[in-house]
C-alpha positions as CSV (number, residue, x, y, z in Angstrom):
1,X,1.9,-128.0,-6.0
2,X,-1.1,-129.3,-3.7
3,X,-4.4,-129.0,-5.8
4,X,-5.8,-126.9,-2.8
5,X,-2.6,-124.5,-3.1
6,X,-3.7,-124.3,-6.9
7,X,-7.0,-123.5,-5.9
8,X,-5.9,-120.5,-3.7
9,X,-3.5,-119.2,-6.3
10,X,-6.4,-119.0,-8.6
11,X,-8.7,-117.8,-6.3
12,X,-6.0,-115.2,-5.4
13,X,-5.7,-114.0,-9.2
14,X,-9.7,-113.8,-9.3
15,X,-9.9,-111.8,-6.3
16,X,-6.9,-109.1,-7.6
17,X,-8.7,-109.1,-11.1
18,X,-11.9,-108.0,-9.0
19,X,-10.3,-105.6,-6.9
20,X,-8.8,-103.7,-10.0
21,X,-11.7,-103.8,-12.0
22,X,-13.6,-102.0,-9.1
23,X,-10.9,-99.3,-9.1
24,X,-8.4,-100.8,-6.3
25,X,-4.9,-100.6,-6.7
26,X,-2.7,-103.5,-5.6
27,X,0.1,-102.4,-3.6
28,X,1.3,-105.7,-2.5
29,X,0.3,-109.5,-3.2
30,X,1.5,-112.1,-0.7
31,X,3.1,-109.8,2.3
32,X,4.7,-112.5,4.9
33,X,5.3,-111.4,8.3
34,X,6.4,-113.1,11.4
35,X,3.6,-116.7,10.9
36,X,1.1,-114.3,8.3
37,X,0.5,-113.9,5.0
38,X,-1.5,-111.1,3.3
39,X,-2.9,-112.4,0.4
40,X,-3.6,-108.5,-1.1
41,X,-2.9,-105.2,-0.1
42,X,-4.7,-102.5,-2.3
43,X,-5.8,-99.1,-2.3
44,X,-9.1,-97.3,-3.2
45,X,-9.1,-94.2,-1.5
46,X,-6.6,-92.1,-0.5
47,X,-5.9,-92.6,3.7
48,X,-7.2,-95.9,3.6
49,X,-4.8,-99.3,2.9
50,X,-7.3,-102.3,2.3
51,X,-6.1,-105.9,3.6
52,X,-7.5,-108.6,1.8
53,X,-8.2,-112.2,3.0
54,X,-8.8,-114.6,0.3
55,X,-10.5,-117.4,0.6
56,X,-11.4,-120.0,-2.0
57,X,-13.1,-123.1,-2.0
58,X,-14.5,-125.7,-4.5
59,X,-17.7,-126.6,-2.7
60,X,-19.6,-124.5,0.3
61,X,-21.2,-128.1,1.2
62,X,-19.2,-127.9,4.7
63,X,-19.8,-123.5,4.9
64,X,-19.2,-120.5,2.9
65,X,-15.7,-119.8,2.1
66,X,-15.8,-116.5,4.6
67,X,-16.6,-119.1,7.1
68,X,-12.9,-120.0,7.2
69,X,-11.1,-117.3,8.5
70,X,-10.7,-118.2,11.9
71,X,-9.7,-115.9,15.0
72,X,-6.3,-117.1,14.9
73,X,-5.9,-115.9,11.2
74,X,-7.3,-112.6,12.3
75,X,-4.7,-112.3,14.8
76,X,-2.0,-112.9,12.8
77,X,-3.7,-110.8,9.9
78,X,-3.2,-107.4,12.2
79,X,-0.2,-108.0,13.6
80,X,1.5,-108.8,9.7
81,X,-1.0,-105.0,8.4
82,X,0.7,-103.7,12.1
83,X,4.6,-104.3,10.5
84,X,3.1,-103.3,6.9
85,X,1.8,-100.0,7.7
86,X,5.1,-99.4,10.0
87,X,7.7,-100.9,7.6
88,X,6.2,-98.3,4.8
89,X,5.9,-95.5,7.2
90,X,2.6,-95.1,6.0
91,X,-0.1,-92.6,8.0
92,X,-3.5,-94.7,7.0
93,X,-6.5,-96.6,8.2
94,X,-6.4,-100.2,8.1
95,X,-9.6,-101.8,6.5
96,X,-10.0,-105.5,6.8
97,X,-12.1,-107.5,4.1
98,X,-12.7,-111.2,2.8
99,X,-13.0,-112.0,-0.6
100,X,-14.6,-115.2,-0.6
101,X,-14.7,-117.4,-4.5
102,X,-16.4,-120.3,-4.7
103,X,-14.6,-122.5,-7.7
104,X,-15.5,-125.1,-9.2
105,X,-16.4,-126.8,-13.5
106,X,-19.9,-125.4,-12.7
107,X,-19.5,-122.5,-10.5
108,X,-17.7,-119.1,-10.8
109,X,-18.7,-116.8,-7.6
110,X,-16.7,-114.0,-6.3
111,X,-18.4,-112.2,-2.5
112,X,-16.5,-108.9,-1.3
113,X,-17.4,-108.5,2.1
114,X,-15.7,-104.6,3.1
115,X,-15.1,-104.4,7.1
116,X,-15.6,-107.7,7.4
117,X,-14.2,-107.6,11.0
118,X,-12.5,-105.0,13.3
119,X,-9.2,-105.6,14.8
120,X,-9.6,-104.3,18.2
């Protein structure tokens, strides 16, 4: 595996370590639909599924790790939570957030940013 795919993975594991600790519950890890993956899908309150973009870089020397999700990966973010919410029949509000990690020997930093865009 790719160092950078190693990276994510760990990253990943971070982030759902996180979201647990702060009282989410993971109801999905690594949802492919169609061209998109959902890193996490977790659950805080009740009416409200939470999709969750990781991103994890070694360095921010070229931009935060948040930086990275790009309009396309949006796109392809709501349409894969679109066929999630469907496929599970579920009756909820969507909530989009990054988790951005910063990794490195030196540096351990993990940012939840909630709502961190809208999908319309």
């Amino acid at each position: 595996m790719a160092t950078h795919n190693e990276l994510g993975k760990i990253g990943e594991e971070l982030a759902a370590q996180y979201l647990l600790k702060s009282g989410y519950n993971i109801l999905h890890r690594n949802f492919f639909f169609d061209k998109a993956e959902i890193d996490i899908i977790a659950q805080k309150e009740e009416g409200t599924v939470v999709i969750v973009e990781v991103k994890t870089r070694n360095s921010d020397f070229f931009g935060d790790p948040q930086d990275f999700v790009t309009k396309t990966k949006i796109k392809n973010l709501v349409k894969a939570a679109n066929e999630y919410v469907i496929s599970n029949n579920l009756n909820a509000e969507v909530r989009f957030d990054i988790i951005a990690v910063l990794k490195n020997r030196k540096v351990e930093k993990l940012e939840h940013f909630e709502n961190a865009f809208y999908h319309f």
